[in-house]
N, C-alpha and C positions, 0 to 999 in steps of 0.2 A: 493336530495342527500346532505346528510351535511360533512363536509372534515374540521378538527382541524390540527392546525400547529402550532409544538410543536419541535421546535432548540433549542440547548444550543448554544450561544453564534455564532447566528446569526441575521443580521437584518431584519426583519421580511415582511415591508414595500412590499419590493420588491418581495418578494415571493410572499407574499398573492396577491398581484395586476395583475403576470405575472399566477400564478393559476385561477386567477378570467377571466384573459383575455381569457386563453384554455378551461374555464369549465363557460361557462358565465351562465351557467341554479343551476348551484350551490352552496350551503350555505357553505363560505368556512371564516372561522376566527380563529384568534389565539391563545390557548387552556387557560382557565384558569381553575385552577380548580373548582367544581360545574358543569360545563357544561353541557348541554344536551347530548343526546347520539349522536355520530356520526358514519357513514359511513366507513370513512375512515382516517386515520393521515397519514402527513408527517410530518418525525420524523428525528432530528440528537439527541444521548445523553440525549433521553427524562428521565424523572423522572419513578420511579417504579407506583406514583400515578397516571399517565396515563394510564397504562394498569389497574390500581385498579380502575379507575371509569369507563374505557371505556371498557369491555368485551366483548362488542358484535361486537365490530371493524372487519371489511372483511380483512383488511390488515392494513397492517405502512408500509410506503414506505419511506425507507432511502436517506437522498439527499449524501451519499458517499457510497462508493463500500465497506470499512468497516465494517463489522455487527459485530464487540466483547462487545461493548456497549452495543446492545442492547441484546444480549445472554445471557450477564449477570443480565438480568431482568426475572421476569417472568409473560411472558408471556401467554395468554389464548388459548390454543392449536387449536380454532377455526380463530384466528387471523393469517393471513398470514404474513410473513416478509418478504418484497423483496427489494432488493438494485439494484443499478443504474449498468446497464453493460459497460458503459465506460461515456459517456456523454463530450467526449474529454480531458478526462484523461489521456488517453493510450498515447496518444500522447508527452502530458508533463511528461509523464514518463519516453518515449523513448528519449525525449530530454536531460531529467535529467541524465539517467544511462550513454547514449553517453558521455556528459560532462565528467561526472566525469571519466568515465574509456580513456578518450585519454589526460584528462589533469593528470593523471597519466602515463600513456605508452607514450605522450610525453613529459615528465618531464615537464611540465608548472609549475606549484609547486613551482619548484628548481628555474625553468630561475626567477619566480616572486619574489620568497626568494634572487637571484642574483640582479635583476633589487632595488630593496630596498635600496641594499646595493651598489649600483653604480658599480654593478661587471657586465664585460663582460666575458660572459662564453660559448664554447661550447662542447656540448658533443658526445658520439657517437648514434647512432640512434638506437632503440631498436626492435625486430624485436615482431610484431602480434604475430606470431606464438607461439612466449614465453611466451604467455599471454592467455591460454585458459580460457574463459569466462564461468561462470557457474552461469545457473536461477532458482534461488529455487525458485519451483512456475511458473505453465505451464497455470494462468487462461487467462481471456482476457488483464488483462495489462501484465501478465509474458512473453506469447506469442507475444505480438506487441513488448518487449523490446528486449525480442532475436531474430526478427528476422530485427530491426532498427540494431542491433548489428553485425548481421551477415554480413550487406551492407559494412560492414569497415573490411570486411575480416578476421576478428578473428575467431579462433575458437570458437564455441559455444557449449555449452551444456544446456540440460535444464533437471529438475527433478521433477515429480510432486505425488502425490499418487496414480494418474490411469493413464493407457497408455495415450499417444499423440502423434500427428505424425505432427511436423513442418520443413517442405520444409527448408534445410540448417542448420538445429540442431540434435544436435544426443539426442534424447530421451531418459531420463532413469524414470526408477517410482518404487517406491514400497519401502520401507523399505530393503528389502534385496540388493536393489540396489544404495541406498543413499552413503555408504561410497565409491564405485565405484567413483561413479560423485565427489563426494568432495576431491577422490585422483589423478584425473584427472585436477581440477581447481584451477587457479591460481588467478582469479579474480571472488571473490561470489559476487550477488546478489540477495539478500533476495527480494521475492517477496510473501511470504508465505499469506495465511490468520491467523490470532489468532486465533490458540483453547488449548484446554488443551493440546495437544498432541506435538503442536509445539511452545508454551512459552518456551522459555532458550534452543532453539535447537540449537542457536548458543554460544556454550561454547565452554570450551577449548579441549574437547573430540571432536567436529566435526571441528571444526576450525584448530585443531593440523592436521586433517587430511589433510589438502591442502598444497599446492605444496608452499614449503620453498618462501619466500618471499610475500606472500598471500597479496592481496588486499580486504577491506569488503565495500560493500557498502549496506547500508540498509535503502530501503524507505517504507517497510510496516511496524512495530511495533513495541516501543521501547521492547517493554515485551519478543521480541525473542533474547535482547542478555544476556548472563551475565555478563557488562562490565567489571566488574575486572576482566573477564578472556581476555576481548581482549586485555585490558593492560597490563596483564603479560605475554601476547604475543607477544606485542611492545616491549615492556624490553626485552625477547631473540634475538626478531629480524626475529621470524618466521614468522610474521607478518609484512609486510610493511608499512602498514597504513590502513585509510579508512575514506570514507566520509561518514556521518553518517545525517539522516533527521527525524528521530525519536527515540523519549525519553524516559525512562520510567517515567521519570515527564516532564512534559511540561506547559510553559517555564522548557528551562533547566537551573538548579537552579544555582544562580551567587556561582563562587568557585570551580564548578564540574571541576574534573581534564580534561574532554573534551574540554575544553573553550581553552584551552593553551598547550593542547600536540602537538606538531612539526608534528605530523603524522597524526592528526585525524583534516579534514574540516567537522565543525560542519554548517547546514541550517535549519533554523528553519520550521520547516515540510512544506515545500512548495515543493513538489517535483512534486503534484498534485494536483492542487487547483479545489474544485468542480466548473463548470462553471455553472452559475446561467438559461441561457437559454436555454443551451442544457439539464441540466436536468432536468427543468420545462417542456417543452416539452416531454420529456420523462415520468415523472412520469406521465402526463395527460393520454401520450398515454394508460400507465398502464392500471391505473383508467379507461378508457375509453370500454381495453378489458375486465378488470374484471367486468365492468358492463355486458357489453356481453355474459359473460359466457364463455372467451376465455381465455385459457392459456397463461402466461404471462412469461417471459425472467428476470430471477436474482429472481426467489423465492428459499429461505433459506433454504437448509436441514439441519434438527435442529440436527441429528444424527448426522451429518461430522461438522459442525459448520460454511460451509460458501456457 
């Protein structure tokens, strides 16, 4: 079995080594092009010329839960595409959304814009309740993030394309039900996948729809917002702010009015960083079933786009 490893703007080293350790009967090196035919790729951000030399590939196995990258190539309809189901993501997810939405609901922000300025301040306490939580996006990390959320008592809501039923969140899906949830929510949380359908779904037509004072937090895609609508949504003031982890360029580009608006905490897309051995482990295991002949966990429906 031969297996090509082919990252944008990863160091390769350690993959190929922690791969060679799981698959030790296996011909596993880092793609260039010419190569011989392989088996299998794992793939972040590959080139179109991988899929042009390598057609006969059983799969590309993505080392992030992401696949718009690679969607946007094309691909040979015999080639499978499967992405990582959590690999201890979900987790620094739930960590990230936590953050950010109680150092908003307990103005940390403010006290730290105070503490700067040598100012002792107190205010009054804000209550949960006034702060219904909403998850666009009900997959494996949308689902761990609202139900870390729901521990802290807020109200939750979550919304996804197909039903779902999560213990202490109120489920809503479907298109017809989307502006429901978003007139309900005071605090969004984009956890969408990228496809055609849900690029620029956060404009000022869904965004207007949430509950005066809105909070955005967005850690899947910068492509889902239309930022000059979230800052003329700052400027009225419908909008409270929002912490923001992804760009539609990245780095984000020195000058961007994000860098310095009073309301917008900009992090440079770390909200979930791929952990290198859980999902080595993981993709072996992949590999290991599809040699088998067995059904495998995070293959891509190319129709839905994730």
């Amino acid at each position: 079995m031969r297996i090509t490893f082919c990252c944008t703007d990863t160091k390769p080293e350690p993959w190929l080594q922690g791969l060679q350790a799981g698959l030790p009967k296996a011909d596993i090196s880092l793609w260039h092009s010419g190569d011989p035919p392989a088996d299998y790729a794992v793939v972040w951000a590959p080139p179109q010329a991988l899929f042009d030399q390598q057609p006969q590939l059983k799969a590309a196995l993505n080392i992030g839960a992401g696949v718009d990258a690679l969607l946007a190539l094309q691909v040979p309809a015999t080639t499978k595409l499967v992405r990582l189901d959590d690999a201890g993501m979900s987790v620094q997810m739930a960590e990230y959304v936590c953050h950010a939405l109680i150092r908003h609901t307990r103005e940390f922000d403010v006290f730290e814009s105070n503490a700067l300025a040598g100012t002792w301040t107190r205010r009054k306490p804000l209550a949960r309740s006034d702060f219904p939580v909403g998850i666009l996006g009900l997959g494996v990390l949308g689902a761990r993030v609202a139900q870390a959320v729901a521990q802290f008592e807020f109200p939750v809501l979550g919304w996804s394309r197909s039903p779902k039923n999560i213990p202490g969140v109120q489920c809503l899906s479907g298109a017809q039900e989307l502006d429901g949830f978003l007139a309900k929510t005071r605090v969004l949380v984009n956890l969408l996948p990228l496809t055609p359908e849900t690029e620029n779904i956060l404009n000022r037509r869904t965004l207007s729809q949430l509950q005066r004072g809105a909070y955005l937090i967005n850690v899947a895609r910068g492509r889902h917002l239309v930022e000059d609508d979230l800052l003329a949504l700052l400027e009225t003031g419908h909008m409270a702010g929002a912490m923001l982890d992804v760009f539609r360029t990245e780095p984000l580009p020195a000058g961007h009015p994000f860098w310095t608006h009073p309301r917008i905490t900009v992090t440079p897309h770390t909200s979930a960083r791929t952990l290198r051995s859980e999902s080595i482990a993981q993709i072996v295991g992949k590999i290991q079933a599809l040699e088998r002949g067995e059904p495998v966990a995070g293959v891509v429906d190319l129709a839905r786009g994730y």
